[in-house]
C-alpha positions in Angstrom: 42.4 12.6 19.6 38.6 12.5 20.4 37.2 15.5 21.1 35.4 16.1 24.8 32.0 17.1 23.2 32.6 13.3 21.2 33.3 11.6 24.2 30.1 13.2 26.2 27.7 12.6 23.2 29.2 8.8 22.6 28.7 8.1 26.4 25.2 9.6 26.2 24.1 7.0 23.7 26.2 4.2 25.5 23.9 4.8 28.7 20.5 5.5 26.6 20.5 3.4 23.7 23.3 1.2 24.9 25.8 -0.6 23.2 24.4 -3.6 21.8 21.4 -1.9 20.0 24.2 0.8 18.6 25.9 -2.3 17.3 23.2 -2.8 14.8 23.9 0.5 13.2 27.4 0.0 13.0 28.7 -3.5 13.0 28.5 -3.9 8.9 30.9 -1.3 8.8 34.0 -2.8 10.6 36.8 -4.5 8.8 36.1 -8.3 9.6 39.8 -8.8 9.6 41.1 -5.4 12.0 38.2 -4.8 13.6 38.4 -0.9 12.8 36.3 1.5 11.4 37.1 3.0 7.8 39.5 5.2 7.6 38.0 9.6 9.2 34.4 7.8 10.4 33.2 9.4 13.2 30.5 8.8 16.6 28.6 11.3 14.7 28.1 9.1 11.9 26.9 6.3 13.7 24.6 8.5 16.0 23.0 10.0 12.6 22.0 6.3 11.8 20.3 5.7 14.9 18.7 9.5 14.7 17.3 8.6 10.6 16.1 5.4 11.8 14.2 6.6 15.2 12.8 9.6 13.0 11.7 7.2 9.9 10.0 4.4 12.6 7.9 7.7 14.0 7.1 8.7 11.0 5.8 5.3 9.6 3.9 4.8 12.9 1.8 8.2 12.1 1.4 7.0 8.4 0.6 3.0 9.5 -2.3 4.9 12.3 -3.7 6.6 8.9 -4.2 3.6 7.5 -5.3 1.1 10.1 -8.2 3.5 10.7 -8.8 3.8 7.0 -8.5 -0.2 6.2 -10.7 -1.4 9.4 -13.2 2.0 8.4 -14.1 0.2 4.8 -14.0 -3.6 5.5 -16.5 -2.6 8.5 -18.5 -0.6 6.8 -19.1 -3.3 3.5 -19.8 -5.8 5.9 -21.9 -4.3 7.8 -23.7 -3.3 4.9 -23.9 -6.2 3.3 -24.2 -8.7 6.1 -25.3 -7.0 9.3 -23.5 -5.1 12.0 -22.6 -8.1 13.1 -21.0 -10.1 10.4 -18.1 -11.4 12.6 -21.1 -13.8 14.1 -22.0 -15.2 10.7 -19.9 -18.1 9.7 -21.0 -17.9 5.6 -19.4 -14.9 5.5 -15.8 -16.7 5.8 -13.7 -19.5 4.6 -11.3 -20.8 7.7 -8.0 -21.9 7.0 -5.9 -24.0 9.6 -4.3 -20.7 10.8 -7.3 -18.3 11.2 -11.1 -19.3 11.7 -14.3 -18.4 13.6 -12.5 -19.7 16.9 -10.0 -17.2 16.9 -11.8 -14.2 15.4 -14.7 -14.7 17.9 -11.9 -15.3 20.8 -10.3 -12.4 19.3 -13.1 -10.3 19.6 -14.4 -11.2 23.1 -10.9 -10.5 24.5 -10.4 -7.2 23.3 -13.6 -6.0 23.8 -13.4 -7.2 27.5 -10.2 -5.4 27.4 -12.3 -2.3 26.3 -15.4 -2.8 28.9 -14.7 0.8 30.6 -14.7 2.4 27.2 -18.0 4.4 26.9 -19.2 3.2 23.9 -18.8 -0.8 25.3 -20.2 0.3 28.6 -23.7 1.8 26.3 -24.1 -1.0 24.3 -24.2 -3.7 27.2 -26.3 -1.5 29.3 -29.0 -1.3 26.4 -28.9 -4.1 24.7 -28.1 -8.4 25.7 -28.2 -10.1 22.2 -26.1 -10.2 20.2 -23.7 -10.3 22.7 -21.3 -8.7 21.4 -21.2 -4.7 20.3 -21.3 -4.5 16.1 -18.8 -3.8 14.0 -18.7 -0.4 14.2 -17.8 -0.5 18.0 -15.8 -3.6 18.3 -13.5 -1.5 15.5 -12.4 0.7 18.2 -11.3 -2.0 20.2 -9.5 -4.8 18.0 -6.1 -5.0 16.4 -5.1 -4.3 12.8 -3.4 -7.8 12.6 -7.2 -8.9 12.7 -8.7 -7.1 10.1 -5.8 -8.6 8.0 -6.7 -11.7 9.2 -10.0 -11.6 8.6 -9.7 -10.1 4.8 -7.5 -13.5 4.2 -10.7 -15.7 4.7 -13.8 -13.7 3.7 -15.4 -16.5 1.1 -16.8 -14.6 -1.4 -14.2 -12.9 -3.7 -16.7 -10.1 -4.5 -16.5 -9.1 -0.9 -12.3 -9.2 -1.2 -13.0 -7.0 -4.4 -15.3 -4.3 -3.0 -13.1 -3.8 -0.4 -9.5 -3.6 -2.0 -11.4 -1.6 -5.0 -11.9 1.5 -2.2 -7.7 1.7 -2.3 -7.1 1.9 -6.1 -6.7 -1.9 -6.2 -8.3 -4.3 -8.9 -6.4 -7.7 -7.2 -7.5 -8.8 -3.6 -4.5 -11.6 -3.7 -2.2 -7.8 -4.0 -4.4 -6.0 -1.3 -4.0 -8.7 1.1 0.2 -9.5 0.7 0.0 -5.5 1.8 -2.3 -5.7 4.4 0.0 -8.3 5.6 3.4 -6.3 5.3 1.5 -3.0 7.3 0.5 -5.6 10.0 4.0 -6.7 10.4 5.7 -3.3 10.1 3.6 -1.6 12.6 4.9 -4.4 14.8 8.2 -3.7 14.1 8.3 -0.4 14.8 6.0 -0.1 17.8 8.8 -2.7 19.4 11.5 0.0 18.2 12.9 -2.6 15.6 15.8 -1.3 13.3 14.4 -0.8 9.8 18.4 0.6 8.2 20.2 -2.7 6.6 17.4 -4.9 7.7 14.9 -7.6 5.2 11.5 -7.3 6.0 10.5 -11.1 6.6 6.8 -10.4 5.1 7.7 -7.9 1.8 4.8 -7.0 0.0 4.0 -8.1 -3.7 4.2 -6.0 -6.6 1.3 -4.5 -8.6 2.0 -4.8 -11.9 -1.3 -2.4 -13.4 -0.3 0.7 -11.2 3.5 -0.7 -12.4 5.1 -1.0 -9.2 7.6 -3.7 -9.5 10.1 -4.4 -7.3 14.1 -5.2 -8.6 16.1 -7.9 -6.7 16.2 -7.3 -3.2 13.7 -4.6 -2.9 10.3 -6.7 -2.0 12.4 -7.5 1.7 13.8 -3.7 2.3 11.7 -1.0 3.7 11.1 1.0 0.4 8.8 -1.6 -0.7 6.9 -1.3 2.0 7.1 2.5 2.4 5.8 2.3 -1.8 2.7 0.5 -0.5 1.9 2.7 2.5 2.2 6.1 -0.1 0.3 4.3 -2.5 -2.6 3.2 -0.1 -2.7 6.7 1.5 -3.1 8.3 -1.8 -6.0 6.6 -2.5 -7.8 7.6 1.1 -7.7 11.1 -0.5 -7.0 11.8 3.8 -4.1 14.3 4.1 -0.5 12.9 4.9 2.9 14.0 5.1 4.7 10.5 4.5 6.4 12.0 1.3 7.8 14.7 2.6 8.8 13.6 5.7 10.8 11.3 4.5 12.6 13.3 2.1 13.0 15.9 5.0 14.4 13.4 7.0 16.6 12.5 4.3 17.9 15.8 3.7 18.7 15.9 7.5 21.3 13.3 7.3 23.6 13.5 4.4 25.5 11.8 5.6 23.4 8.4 5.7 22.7 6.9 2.4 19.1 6.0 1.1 20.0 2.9 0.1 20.3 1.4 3.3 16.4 1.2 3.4 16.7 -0.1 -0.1 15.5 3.9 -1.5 17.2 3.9 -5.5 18.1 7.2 -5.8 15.6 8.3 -8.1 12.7 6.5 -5.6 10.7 10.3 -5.2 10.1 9.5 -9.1 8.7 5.8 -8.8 5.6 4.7 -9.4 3.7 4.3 -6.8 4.9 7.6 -5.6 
């Protein structure tokens, strides 16, 4: 018999998480055949997945916010210092490809510093100044998305640009720097639009790095502990403080209950490289 204080907690979620998203935590779980749950699994259970996961998406979106900052902070910087504060404006400094060019950097720009006219930094730079007409890099940071600075890494031309740049995070390889880029683009994306991360394959997993040894086994490169390697290993090298570590091993310890595993975490990840 279900207990009252069951029933009250299960039709709390039902009403404000709702059924179909609970599904997503539970429906692996169900015998295919008699549609039942194993044998003693409880409500609880199933509300202690969606708890890990809500907990580990705020936690990655703290940890992804270190990093955008950091990432946008030193390809700014070394191209403003090498090619003006306005470098975006300066077609030799990239190589288009049919995806990404000038067109949509530039309209990228425009639009989200439009976006961004009250801001007071926008507001001084238009009142003082008409050409170029657009703010320099250092302000239009504050106003674009992290999906463009990975962008824009992908078709700077000259490799020694690629290579300052991924060289300030600990990485020798701008083809590895720029598969993660990619994968923190599209997991910020995911979790700021609440997207389940337990029992799910990333569709843009990261490479491995094979001269800090990370190397990912089978299906690891499309679960979330790749990319949760690649956002510890990138913070280390900020030298900015972070919890990412230990919260996730706090949140772990919270619920028993849910196994590791089903973000792809071996059990001995905390020893890993990378970590």
């Amino acid at each position: 018999m279900v207990s009252a204080a069951t029933e009250s907690q299960a039709l709390a979620y039902l009403r404000g998480v709702g059924a179909y998203r609970l599904k997503g935590y539970w429906f692996h779980l169900v015998d295919p055949a008699t549609k039942r749950f194993p044998a003693g699994y409880t409500f609880e259970r199933i509300a202690n997945r969606c708890e890990l996961d809500r907990e580990v998406r705020a936690a990655t979106i703290e940890a992804i916010d270190r990093l955008e900052v950091a990432i946008r902070a030193v390809i700014a910087n070394h191209l403003s210092l090498k090619h003006s504060p306005h470098w975006f404006l300066n077609s030799a400094v990239f190589k288009p490809t049919e995806r990404w060019g000038m067109g949509q950097l530039i309209g990228k720009i425009e639009q989200e510093v439009n976006r961004a006219k009250e801001k007071r930094f926008v507001t001084h730079y238009f009142e003082h100044h008409d050409d170029p007409y657009l703010p320099p890099s250092w302000a239009i940071s504050e106003c674009v998305t992290f999906s463009m600075w990975s962008h824009t890494y992908a078709i700077l031309r000259d490799p020694n640009d690629k290579k300052a740049i991924c060289k300030r995070f600990g990485i020798e390889q701008a083809e590895v720097f720029q598969s993660w880029i990619h994968t923190l683009t599209y997991i910020r994306n995911l979790v700021a639009h609440h997207g389940q991360l337990l029992n799910v394959q990333l569709r843009v997993p990261p490479t491995g790095y094979k001269r800090a040894s990370i190397k990912f086994k089978k299906q690891e490169p499309k679960s979330f502990y790749a990319a949760a390697t690649v956002i510890h290993f990138l913070l280390e090298k900020t030298g900015l403080p972070h919890r990412w570590k230990a919260d996730l091993e706090a949140i772990f310890e919270r619920y028993p209950c849910v196994d590791p595993l089903d973000l792809g975490f071996p059990s001995d990840w905390a020893d890993k490289p990378g970590w």
